[in-house]
NUTOR-175361 format. One record per residue: residue number from 1; residue in three letters; chain; x negated, y, z of N, C-alpha, C in turn. Coordinates in Angstrom, 3 decimals, always signed. Layout:
BEGIN
  nr rest kette      nc1      nc2      nc3     cac1     cac2     cac3      cc1      cc2      cc3
 NUM  ALA     A        X        Y        Z        X        Y        Z        X        Y        Z
...
This chain:
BEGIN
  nr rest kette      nc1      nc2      nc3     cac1     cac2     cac3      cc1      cc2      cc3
   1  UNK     A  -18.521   +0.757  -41.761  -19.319   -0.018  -40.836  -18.467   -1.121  -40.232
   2  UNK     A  -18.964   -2.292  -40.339  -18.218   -3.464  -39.739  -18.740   -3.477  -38.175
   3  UNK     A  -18.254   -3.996  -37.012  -18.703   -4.108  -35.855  -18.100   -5.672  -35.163
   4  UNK     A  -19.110   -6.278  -34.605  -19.124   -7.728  -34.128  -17.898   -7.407  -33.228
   5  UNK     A  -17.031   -8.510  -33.302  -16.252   -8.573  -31.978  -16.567   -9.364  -30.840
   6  UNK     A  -16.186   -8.287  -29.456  -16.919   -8.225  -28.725  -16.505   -8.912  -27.828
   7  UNK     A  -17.213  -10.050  -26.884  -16.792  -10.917  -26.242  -16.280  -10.757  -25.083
   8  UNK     A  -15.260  -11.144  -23.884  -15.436  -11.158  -22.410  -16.510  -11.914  -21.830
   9  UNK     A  -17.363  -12.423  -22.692  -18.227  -13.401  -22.111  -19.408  -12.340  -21.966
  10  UNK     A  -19.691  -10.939  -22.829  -21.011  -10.223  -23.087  -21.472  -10.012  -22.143
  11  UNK     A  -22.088   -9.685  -21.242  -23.026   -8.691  -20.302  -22.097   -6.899  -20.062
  12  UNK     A  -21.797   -6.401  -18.950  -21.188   -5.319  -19.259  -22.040   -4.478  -19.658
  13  UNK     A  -23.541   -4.438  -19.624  -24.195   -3.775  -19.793  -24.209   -3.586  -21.710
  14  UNK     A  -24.435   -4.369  -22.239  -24.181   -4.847  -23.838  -22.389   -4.535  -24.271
  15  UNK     A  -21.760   -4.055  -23.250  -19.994   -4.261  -23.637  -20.246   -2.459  -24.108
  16  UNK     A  -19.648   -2.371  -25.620  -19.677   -0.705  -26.024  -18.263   -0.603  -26.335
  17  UNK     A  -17.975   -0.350  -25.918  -15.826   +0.173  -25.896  -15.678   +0.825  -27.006
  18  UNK     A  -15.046   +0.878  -27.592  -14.417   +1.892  -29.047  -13.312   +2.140  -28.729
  19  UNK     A  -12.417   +1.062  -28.647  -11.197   +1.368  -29.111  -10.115   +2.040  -27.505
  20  UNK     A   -9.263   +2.125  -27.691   -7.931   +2.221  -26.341   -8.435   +1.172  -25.563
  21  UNK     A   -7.882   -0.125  -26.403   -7.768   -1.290  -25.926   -9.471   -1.865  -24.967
  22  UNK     A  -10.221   -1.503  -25.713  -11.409   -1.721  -25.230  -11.834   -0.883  -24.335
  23  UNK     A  -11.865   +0.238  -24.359  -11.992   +1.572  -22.801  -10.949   +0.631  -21.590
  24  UNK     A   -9.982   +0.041  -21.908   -8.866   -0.879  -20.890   -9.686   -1.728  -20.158
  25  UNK     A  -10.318   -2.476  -21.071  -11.042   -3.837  -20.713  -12.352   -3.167  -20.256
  26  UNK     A  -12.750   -2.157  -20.689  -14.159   -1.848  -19.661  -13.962   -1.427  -18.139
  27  UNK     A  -12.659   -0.571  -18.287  -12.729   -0.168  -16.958  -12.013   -1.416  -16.144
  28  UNK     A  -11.200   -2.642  -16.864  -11.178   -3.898  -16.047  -12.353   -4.689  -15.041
  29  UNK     A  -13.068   -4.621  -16.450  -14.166   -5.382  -16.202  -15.430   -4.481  -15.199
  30  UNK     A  -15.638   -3.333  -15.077  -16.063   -2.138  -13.659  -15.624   -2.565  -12.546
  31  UNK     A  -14.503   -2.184  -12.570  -13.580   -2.677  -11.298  -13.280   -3.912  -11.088
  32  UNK     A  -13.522   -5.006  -11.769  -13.358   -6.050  -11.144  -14.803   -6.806  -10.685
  33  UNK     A  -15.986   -6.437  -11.169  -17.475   -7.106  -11.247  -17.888   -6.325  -10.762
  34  UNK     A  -17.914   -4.695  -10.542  -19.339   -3.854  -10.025  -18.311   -3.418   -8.663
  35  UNK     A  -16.904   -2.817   -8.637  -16.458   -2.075   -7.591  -15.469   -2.931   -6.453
  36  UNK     A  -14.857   -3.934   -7.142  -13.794   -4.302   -5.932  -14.656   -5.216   -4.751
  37  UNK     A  -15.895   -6.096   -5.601  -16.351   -6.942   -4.283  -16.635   -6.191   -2.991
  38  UNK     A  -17.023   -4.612   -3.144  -17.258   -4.458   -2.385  -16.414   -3.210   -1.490
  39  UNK     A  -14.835   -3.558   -1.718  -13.692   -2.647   -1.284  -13.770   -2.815   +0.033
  40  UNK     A  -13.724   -4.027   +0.986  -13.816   -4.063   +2.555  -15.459   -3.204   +2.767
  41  UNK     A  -16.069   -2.766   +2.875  -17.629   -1.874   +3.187  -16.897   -1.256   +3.809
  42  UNK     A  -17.822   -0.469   +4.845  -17.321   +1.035   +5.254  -17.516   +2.058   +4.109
  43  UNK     A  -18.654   +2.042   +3.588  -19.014   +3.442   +3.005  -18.152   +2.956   +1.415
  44  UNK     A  -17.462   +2.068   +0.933  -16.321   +1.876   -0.644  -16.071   +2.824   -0.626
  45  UNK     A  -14.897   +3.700   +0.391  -14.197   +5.104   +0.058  -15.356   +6.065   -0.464
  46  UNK     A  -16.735   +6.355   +0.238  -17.465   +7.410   +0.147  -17.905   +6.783   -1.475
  47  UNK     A  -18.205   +5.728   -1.676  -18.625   +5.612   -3.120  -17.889   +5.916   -4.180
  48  UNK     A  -16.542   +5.671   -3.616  -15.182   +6.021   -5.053  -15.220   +7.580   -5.233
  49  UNK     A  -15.518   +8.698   -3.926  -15.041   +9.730   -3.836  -16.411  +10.269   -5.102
  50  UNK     A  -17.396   +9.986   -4.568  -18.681  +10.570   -5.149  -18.702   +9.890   -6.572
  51  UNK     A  -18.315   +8.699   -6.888  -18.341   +8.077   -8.685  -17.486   +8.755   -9.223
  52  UNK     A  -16.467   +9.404   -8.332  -15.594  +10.056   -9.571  -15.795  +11.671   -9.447
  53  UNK     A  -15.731  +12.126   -8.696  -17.134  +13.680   -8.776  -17.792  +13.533   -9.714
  54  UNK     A  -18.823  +12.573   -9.662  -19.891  +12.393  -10.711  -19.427  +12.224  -12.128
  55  UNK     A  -17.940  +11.145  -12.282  -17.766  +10.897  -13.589  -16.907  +11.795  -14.141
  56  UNK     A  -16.240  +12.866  -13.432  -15.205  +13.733  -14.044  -16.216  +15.165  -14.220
  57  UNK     A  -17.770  +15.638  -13.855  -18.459  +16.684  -14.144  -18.178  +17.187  -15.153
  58  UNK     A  -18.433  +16.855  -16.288  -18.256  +17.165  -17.862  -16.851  +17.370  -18.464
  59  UNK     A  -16.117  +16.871  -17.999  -14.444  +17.212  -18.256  -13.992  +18.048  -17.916
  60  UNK     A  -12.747  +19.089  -18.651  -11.846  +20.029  -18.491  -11.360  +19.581  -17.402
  61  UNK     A  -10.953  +20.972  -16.781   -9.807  +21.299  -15.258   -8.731  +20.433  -15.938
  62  UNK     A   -8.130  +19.995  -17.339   -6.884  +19.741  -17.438   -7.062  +18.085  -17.817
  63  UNK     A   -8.049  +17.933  -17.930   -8.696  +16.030  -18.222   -8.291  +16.048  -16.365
  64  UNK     A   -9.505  +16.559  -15.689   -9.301  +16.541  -14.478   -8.462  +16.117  -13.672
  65  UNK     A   -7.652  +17.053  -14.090   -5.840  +16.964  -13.927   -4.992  +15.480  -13.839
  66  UNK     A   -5.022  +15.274  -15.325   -4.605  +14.323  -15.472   -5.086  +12.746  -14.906
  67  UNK     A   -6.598  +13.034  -14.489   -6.765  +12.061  -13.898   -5.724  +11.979  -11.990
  68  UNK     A   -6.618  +13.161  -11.773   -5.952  +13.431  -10.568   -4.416  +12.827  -10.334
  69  UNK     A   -3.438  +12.953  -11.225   -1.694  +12.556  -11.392   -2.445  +10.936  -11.439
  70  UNK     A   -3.015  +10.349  -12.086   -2.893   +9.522  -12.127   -2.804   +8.770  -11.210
  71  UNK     A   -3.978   +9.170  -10.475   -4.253   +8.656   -8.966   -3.290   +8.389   -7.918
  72  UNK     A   -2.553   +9.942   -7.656   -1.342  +10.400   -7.071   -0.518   +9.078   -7.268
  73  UNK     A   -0.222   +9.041   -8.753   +1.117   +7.948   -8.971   +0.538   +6.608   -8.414
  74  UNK     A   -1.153   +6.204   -8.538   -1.418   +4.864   -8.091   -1.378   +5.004   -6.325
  75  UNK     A   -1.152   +5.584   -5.853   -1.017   +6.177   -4.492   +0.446   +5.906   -3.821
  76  UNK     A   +1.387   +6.304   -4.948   +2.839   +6.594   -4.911   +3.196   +5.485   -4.815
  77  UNK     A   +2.123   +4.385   -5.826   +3.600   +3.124   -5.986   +2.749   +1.740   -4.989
  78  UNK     A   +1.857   +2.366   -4.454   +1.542   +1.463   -3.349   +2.492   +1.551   -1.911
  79  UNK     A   +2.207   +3.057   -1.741   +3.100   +3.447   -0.715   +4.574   +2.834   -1.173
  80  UNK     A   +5.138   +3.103   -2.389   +6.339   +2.156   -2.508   +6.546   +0.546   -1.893
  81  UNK     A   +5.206   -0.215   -2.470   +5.744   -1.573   -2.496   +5.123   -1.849   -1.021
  82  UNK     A   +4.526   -0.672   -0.322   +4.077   -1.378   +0.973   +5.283   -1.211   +1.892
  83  UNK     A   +6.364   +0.358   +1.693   +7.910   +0.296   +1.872   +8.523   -0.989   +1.847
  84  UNK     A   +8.521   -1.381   +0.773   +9.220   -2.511   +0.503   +8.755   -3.754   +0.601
  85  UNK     A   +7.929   -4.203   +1.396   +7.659   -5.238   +1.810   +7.626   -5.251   +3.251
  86  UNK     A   +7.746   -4.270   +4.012   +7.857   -3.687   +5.194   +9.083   -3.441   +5.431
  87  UNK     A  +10.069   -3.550   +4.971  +11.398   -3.546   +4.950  +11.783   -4.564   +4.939
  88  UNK     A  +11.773   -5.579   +5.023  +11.900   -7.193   +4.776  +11.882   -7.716   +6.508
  89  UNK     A  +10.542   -7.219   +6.940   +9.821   -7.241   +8.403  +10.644   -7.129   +9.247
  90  UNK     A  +10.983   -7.897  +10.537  +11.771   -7.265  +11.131  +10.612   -6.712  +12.498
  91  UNK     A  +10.457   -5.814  +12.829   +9.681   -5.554  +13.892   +9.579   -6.031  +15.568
  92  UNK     A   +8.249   -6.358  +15.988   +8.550   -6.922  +17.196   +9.243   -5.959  +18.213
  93  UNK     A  +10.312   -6.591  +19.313  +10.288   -5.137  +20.464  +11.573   -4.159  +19.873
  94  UNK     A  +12.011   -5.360  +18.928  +13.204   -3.735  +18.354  +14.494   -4.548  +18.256
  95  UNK     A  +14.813   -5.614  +19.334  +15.665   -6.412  +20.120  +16.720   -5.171  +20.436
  96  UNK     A  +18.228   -5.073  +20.066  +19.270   -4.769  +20.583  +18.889   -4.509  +22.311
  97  UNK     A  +19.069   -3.619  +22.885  +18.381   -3.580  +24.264  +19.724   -3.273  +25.266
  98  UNK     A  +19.532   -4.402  +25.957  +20.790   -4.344  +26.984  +20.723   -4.439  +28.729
  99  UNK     A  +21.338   -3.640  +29.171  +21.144   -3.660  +30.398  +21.514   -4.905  +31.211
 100  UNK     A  +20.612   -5.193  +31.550  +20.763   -6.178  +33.016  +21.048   -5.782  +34.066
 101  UNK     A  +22.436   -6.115  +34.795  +22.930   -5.660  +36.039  +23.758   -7.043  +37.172
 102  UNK     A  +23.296   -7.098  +38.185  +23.427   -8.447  +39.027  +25.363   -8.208  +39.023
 103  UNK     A  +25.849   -9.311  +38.865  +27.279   -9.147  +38.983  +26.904   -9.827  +41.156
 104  UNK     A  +28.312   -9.548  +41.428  +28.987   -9.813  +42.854  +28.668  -11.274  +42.565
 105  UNK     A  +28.377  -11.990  +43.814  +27.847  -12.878  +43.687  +26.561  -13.716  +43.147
 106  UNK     A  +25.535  -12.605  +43.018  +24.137  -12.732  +42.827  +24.061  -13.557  +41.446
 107  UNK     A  +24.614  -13.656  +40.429  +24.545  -14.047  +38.868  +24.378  -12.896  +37.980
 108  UNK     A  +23.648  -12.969  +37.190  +23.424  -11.277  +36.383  +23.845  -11.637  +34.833
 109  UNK     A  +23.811  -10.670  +35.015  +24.771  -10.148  +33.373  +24.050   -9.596  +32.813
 110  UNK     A  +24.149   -9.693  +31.351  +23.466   -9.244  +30.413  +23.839   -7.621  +30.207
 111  UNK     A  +24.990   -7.373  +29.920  +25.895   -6.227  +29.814  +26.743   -5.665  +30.900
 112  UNK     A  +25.976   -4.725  +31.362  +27.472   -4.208  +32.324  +28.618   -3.963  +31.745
 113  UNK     A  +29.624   -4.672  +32.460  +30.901   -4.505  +32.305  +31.228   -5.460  +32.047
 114  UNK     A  +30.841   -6.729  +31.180  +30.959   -7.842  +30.430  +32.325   -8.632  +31.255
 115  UNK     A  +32.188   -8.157  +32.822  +33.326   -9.185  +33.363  +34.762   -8.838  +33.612
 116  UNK     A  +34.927   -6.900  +32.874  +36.293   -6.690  +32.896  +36.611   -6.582  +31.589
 117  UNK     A  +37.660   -7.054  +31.372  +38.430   -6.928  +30.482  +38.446   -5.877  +29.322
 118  UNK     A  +37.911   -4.832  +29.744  +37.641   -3.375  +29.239  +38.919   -2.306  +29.148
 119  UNK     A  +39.977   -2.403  +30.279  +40.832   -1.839  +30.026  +40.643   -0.609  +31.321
 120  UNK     A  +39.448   -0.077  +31.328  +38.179   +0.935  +31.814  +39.221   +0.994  +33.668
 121  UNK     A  +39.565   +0.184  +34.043  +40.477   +0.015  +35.594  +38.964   +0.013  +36.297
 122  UNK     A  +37.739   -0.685  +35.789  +36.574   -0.884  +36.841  +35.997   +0.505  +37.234
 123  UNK     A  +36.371   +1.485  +35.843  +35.743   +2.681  +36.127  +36.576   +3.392  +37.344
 124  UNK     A  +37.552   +3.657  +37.854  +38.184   +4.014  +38.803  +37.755   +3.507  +39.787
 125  UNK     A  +37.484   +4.658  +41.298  +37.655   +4.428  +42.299  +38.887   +4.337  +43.432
């Protein structure tokens, strides 16, 4: 049996996947036309949880499975690169924090002590 090759231009409804490569491009083309427009919604999460309930029914505990890892790892390497772009950040409010103390003569200092020498003589009474 010969089979037409199949366009990105088709209708997804008309798109019939065969191959690896083509199951790739369907679930591209799902997720990019029927599921992501509508990722900001409130109820997106409740729809992902229940489409994939629904689409994993018929599959083995160990298909299951493997989807499940999959997920996990797409989970894993977000949490990675959101690490690492958050690491870059420097956070507001997380300023070296130093005491302010009025020196003699009503001028203040950033650092107590700043005006001896540090040879700890101020600490003595």
């Amino acid at each position: 049996l010969r089979r037409h090759k199949q366009s990105h231009d088709e209708p997804i409804e008309k798109f019939v996947p065969n191959s690896e490569e083509e199951f790739a491009e369907y679930a591209e083309r799902i997720a990019r036309d029927l599921l992501r427009p509508y990722e900001k919604r409130y109820h997106y999460i409740g729809l992902m949880k229940a489409m994939n309930r629904l689409a994993v029914a018929s599959l083995t505990p160990g298909n299951i499975k493997e989807i499940v890892s999959s997920m996990s790892t797409a989970a894993n390497e977000k949490l990675r690169s959101e690490k690492a772009a958050d690491a870059g950040k420097k956070k507001p409010g997380q300023k070296k924090k130093r005491l302010r103390v009025k020196k003699a003569g009503g001028q203040w200092s950033r650092n107590a002590g700043e005006d001896y020498a540090g040879d700890g003589d101020h600490l003595s009474s």
